[in-house]
Structure formats: C-alpha cells, structure tokens
C-alpha positions as CSV (number, residue, x, y, z in Angstrom):
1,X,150.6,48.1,28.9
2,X,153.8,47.4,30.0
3,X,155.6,49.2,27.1
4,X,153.3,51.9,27.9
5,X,154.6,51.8,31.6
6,X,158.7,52.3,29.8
7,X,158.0,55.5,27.9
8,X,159.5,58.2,28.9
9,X,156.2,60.6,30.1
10,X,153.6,58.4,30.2
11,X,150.9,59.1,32.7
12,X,151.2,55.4,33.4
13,X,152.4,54.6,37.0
14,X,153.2,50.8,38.5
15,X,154.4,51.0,42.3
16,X,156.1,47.7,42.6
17,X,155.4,47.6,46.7
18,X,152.3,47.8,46.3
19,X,151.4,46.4,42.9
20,X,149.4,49.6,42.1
21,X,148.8,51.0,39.0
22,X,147.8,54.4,38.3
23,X,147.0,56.8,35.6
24,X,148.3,60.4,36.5
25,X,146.2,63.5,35.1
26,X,145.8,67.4,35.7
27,X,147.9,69.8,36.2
28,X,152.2,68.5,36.2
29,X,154.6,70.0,38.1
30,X,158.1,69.4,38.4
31,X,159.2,67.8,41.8
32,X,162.0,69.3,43.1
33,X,163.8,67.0,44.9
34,X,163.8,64.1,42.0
35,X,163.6,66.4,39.1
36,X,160.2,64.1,37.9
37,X,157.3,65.4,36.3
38,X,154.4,64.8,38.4
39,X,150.9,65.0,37.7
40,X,148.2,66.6,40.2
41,X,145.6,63.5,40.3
42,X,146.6,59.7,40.3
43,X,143.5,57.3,39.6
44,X,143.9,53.6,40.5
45,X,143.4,51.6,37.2
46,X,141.6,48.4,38.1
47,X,141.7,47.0,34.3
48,X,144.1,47.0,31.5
49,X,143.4,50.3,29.5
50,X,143.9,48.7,26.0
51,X,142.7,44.8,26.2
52,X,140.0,45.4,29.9
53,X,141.6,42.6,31.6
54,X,141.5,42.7,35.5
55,X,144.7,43.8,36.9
56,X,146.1,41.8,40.0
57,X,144.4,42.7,43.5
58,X,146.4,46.4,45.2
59,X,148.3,45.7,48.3
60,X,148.3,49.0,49.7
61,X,146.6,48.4,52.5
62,X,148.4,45.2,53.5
63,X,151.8,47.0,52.8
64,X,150.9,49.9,55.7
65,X,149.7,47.6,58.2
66,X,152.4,45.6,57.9
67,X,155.2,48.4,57.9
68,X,153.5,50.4,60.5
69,X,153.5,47.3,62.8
70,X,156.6,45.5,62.1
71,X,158.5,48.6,61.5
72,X,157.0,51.0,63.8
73,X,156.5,54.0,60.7
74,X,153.4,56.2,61.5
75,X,153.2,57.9,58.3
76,X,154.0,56.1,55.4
77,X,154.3,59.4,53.0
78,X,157.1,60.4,55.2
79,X,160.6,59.8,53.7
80,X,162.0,59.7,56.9
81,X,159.8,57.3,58.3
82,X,160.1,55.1,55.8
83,X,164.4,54.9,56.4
84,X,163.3,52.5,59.0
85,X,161.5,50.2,56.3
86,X,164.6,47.1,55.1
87,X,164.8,47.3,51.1
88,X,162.5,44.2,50.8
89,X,159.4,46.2,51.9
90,X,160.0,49.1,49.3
91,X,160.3,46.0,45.8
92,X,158.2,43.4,45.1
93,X,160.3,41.1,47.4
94,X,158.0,40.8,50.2
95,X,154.7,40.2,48.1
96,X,156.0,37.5,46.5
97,X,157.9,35.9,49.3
98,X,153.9,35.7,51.1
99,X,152.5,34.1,47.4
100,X,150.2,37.4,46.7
C-alpha cells in the first residue's frame, strides 16, 4: 500500500493529520489553485486494499475538536481558518506526541 500511496496518480490518498486514508473515484478535475488532479468522491478505506488488514483508527474527529477549541477555527475546510492552526496540528506531530 504504501508504494501505491507514492505513485504519481494513484487514487490512493493518506492525510497525515488525520491518519485517514482514502480511495478517490468519479469524475477528476483539475484544482486550480495547486495544479492537482482531484477526484469527485473520496471513500474512507478502513482495510488494506491488497492484504485486508485493519488500518489504524481515523482521527478526524479528534483533530476538529481539538483545533476548533484550542485554536478557535470554525470551519476546518477554510484555508484561512486554518492559518491560525501551528504546523504541528497540520503533520502527524500532534498524534503521536498524545500516543494515538
């Protein structure tokens, strides 16, 4: 999976934040802003796609509480908003520091 996860247009996704993975389908269009290739749908994958084993537990609802309390972000799809999160809270950093 995770060689999967380094080619270059694979509909593989891992958001390090929140240590989601996803599998993008449907229709792509280009993003404008970053130049990326993104795909209309992004499904959660719960298990490996090759060998079925259980991927680690999703954070992303333990990431926006915690950056919408600590930080004071309302919406955390708004790339303003999000200026106001410190770089440890957009990596792995923080996850790890807590042991999940």
């Amino acid at each position: 999976m995770e060689g999967a996860l380094e080619e270059y247009g694979t509909p593989l996704r891992y958001i390090p934040y929140t240590r989601s993975y996803y599998m993008e389908y449907g229709t792509a269009f280009k993003n404008e802003e970053t130049g990326e290739i993104v795909f209309g749908v992004a499904e959660p994958l719960f298990y490996c796609p090759w060998c079925g084993i259980k991927l680690p537990k999703r954070l992303m609802q333990e990431w926006k509480t915690i950056v919408k309390k600590k930080f004071n972000v309302i919406d955390t799809l708004d790339k303003d908003e999000l200026k106001k999160v410190p770089e440890e809270y957009i990596t792995e950093e923080w996850w790890k520091k807590k042991g999940l």
